[in-house]
C-alpha positions as CSV (number, residue, x, y, z in Angstrom):
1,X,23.1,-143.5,-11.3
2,X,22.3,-144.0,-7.7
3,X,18.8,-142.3,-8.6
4,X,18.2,-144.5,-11.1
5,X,18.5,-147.6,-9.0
6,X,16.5,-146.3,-5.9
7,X,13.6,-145.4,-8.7
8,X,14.2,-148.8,-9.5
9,X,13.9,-150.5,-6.1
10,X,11.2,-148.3,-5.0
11,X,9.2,-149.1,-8.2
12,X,10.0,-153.0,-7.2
13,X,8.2,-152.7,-4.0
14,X,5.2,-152.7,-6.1
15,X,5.9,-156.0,-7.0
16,X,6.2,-159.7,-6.0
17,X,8.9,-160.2,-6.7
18,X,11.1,-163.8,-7.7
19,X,15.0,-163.8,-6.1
20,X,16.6,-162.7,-9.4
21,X,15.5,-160.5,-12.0
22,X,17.3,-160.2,-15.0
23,X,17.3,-156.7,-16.2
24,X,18.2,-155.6,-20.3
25,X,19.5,-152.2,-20.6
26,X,18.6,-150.0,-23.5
27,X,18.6,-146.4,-25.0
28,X,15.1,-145.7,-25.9
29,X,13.7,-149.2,-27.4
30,X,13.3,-151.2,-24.6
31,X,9.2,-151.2,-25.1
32,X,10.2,-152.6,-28.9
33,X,11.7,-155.1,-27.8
34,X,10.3,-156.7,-24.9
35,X,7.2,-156.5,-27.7
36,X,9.3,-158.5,-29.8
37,X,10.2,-161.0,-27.4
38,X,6.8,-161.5,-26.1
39,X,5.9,-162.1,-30.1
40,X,8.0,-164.9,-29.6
41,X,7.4,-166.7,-26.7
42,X,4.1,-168.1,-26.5
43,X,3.6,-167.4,-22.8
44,X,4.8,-164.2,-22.5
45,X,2.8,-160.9,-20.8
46,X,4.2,-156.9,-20.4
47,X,2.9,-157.1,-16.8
48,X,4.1,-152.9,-16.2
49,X,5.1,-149.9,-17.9
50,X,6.9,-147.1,-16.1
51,X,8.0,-143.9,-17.5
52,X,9.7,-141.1,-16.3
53,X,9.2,-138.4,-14.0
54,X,9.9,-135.1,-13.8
55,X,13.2,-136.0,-11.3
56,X,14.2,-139.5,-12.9
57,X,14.0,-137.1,-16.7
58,X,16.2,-134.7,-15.3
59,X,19.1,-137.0,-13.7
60,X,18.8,-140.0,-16.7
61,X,18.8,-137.0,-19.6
62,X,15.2,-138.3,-20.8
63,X,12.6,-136.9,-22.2
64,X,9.7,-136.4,-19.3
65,X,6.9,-138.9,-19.8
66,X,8.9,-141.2,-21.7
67,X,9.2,-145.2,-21.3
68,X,11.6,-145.8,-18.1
69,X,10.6,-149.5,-17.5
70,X,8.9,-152.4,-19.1
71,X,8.2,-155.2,-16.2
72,X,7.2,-158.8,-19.0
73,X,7.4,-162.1,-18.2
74,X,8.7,-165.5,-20.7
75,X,7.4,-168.6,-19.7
76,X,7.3,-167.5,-16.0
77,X,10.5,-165.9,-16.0
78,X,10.1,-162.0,-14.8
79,X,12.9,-159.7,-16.8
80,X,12.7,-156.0,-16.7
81,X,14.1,-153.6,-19.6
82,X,15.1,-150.5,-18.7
83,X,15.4,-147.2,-20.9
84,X,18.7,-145.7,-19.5
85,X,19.8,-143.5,-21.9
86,X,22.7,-143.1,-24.2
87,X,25.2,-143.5,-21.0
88,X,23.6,-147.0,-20.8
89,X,23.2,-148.7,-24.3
90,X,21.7,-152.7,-25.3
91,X,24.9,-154.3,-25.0
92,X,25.5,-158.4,-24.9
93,X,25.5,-158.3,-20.9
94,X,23.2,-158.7,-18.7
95,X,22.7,-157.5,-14.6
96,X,20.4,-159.2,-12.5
97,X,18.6,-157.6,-9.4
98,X,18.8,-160.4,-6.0
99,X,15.9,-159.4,-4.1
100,X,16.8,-160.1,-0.3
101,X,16.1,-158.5,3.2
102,X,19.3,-158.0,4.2
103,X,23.0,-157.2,3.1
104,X,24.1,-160.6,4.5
105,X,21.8,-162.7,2.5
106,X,24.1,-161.1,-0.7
107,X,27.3,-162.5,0.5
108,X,26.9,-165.9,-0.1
109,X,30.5,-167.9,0.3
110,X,32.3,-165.1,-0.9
111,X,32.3,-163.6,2.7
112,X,32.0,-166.2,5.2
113,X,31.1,-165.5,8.6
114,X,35.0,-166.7,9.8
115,X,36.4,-164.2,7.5
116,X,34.2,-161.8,9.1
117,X,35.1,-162.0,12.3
118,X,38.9,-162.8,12.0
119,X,38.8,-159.2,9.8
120,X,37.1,-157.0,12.6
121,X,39.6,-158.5,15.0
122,X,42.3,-157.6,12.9
């Protein structure tokens, strides 16, 4: 899994990219359906197609050459679907990727400086 998501960031560098992306997870029909969506959403675009390596085949358990990632955008909004594998199946949730440039920027209020401190002192 670890892999998977530096494949993922490195393949993001590519990319500029907006603070959150939400990402779908599917087994093999993630290109189906991001065609689907953009059928219905009149400003919609795949922007990127990724598909696996010879590496990213052998830890995911797909097929070489196979779809990895569709990059597409609704209405402005950047998504990317992602082919995991049967490990990692469409399901009702969602995970979003928070672009940032540095550990910090992901704590938000739920690690406040004060707390920091007043825990490395303790």
């Amino acid at each position: 899994m670890p892999f998977i998501l530096f494949v993922i960031s490195a393949f993001m560098n590519k990319f500029v990219m907006q603070k959150i992306t939400p990402h779908l997870w599917f087994d093999n029909n993630a290109e189906e359906a991001v065609k689907f969506y953009a059928s219905v959403f009149r400003n919609s675009k795949i922007t990127d197609i990724t598909h696996y390596g010879q590496s990213a085949a052998e830890v995911s358990g797909r097929p070489k050459g196979t779809v990895m990632i569709v990059r597409f955008e609704l209405e402005g909004q950047q998504f990317m679907a992602l082919n995991g594998g049967p490990v990692f199946r469409f399901s009702p949730a969602i995970s979003f990727l928070v672009s940032c440039e540095t550990q910090e920027m992901t704590c938000g209020k739920s690690c406040p400086k004060e707390e920091k401190k007043s825990s490395a002192a303790g």
